[in-house]
C-alpha positions in Angstrom: 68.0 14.1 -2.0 69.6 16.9 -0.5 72.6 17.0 -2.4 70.7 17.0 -5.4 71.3 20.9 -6.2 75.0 20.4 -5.1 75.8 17.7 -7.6 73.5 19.5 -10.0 76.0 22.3 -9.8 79.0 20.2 -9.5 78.5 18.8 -13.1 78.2 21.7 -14.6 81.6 22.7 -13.0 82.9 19.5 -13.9 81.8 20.3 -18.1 84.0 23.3 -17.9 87.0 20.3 -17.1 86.0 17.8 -19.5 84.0 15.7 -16.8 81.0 15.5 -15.7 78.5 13.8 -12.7 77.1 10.7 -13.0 74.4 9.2 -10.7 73.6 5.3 -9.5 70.4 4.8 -7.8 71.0 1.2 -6.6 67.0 0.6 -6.2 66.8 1.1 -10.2 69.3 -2.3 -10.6 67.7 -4.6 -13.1 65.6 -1.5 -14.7 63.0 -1.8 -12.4 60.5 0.8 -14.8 58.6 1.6 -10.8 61.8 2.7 -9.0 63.4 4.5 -12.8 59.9 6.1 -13.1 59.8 7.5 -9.4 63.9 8.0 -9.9 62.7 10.3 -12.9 60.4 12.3 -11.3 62.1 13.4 -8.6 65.2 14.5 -10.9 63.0 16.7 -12.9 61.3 18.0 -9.6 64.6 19.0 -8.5 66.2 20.2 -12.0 68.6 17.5 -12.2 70.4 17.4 -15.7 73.5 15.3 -15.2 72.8 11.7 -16.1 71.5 8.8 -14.5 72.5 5.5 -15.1 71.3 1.3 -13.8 72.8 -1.4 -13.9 72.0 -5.5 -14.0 73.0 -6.2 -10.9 74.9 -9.2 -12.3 76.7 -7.1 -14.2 80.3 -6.1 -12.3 79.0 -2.4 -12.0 76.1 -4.0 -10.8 77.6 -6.1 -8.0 80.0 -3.2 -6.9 76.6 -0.8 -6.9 74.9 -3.8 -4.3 77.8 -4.0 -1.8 77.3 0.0 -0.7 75.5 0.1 2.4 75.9 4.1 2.9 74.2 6.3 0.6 75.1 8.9 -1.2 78.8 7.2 -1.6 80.7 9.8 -3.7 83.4 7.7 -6.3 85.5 10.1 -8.6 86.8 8.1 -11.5 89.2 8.8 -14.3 88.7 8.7 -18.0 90.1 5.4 -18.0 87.9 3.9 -16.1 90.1 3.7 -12.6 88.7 4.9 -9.3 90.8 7.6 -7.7 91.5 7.8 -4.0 88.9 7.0 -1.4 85.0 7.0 -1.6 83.3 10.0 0.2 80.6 8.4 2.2 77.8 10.9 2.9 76.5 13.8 1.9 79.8 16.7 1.1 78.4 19.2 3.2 81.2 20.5 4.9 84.2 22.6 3.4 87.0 19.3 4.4 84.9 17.1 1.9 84.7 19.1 -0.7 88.0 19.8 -0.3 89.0 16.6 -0.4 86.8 15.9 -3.3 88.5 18.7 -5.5 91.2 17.2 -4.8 90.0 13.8 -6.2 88.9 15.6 -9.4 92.1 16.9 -10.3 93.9 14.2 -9.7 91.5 12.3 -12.0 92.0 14.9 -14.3 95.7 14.3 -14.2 95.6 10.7 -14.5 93.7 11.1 -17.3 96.0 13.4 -19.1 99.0 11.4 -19.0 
């Protein structure tokens, strides 16, 4: 919740690149309409803009989405669909992690150049 504003931010630095946030809220698998209603809420309440996305968690997104046990868990992926590095696991709240996960995004970027 606290990151909100952060990744609100983020993805609109990430649109000046060609990229942009995406969120998983694993309690909305299946399209539970309770959990995507309260999911909704508090995205508006906090002036989220960057999409939101569920999965069936039968689905492979799905299964990946139910084996994280740490929330948030950052992933940066590629316009090809490849994760990139290491997941961030936590809030990025210090200046190492983001950091780190500029780093990420321009290597994404890259890959997704060539």
């Amino acid at each position: 919740m606290g990151e909100l504003g952060d990744l609100e931010k983020l993805n609109q630095e990430l649109a000046e690149k060609g990229g942009q946030v995406v969120g998983v809220n694993s309690f909305t698998l299946d399209g539970n309409k309770g959990e995507i209603a309260d999911a909704k809420d508090v995205l508006s309440k906090k002036g989220v803009t960057y999409k939101n996305i569920w999965f069936k968690s039968d689905s492979e997104a799905g299964k990946f989405t139910s084996n994280l046990f740490s929330f948030p868990t950052t992933y940066v992926i590629d316009q090809n669909g490849n994760i990139v590095g290491d997941p961030i696991v936590g809030a990025i709240s210090s200046a190492e992690q983001r950091a780190a996960l500029d780093k990420l995004i321009d290597q994404a970027i890259a890959n997704s150049e060539q």
